[in-house]
Residue, then its C-alpha position, 0 to 999 in steps of 0.5 A: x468511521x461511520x458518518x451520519x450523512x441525513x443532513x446532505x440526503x435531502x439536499x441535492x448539492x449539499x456537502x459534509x466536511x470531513x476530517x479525520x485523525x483516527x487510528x484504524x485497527x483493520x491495517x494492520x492484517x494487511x500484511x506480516x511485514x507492514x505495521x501501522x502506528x500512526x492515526x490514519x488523517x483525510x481532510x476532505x468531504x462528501x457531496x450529494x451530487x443527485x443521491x450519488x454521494x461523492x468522497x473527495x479528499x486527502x489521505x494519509x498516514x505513515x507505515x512501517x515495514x522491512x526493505x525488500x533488498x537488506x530487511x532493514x526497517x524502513x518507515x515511509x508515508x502514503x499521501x493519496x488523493x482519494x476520490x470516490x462515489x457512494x451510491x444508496x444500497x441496491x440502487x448502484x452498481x455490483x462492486x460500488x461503495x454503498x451507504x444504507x439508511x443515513x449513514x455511510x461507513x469510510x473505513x473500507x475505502x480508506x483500507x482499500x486506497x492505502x492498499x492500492x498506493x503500497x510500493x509493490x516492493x519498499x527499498x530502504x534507499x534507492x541505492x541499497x545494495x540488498x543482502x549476498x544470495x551466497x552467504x547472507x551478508x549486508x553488502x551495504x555494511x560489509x563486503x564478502x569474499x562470496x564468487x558472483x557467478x551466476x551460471x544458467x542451469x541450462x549452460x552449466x554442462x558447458x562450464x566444465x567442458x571448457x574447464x576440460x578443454x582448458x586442462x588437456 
């Protein structure tokens, strides 16, 4: 996704419209349990605001991934407001989006906003009742017969003193 920004270089104010519909191959090493299918879409554009280039626009696409809770698949969509600057190659900060020449590369900001709008953990519904840690079942279509006795490691010398107590 590379821009050809000449026109807006010599032209402090001058702005590029941007939009985009465009699948990005890269997403999909993110992580194992993502997929991306669908076209990445921004509408947006980028300013010249005295040699900073300014990204302005919205992002979004749609994901495939399984649900934290029952390992269901679950599809959901990242909309994202994206808003950052660009600065000429070596004239910028360390860690700053750059561009060189006239030309400016949108990809990595794109991979970089999807990442950091991703749900830490995805959950298929908001009442989702996960699989049993004892036997495995999906308590959101069957029930089991499993005991939900967590016992803390720590106290567990003390469940069989009181089951002694209880039989003497």
């Amino acid at each position: 996704m590379i821009f050809d920004i000449s026109g807006i270089l010599k032209t402090d104010g001058g702005e590029l419209p941007i939009e985009i519909n465009q699948l990005m191959e890269g997403l999909n090493a993110i992580a194992d349990d993502l997929s991306f299918e669908s076209p990445v879409k921004f509408k947006g554009s980028i300013l010249n605001s005295g040699g900073v280039l300014k990204l302005k626009g919205k992002l979004s696409t749609l994901y495939k991934s399984k649900c934290s809770r029952c390992l269901n698949d679950v599809e959901a969509e990242i909309n994202t407001d994206i808003k950052e600057d660009f600065f000429e190659e070596g004239k910028g900060e360390e860690e700053a989006y750059t561009y060189r020449g006239k030309y400016v590369e949108l990809e990595k900001v794109f991979k970089d906003n999807i990442i950091l709008n991703l749900p830490a953990k995805q959950v298929c519904r908001k009442e989702c009742r996960g699989l049993c840690p004892y036997c495995g079942a999906n308590l959101n279509e069957e029930t089991c017969n499993c005991k939900n006795e967590e016992i803390d490691l720590r106290l567990e010398a003390l469940g069989d003193f009181f089951k002694n107590q209880e039989n003497n």
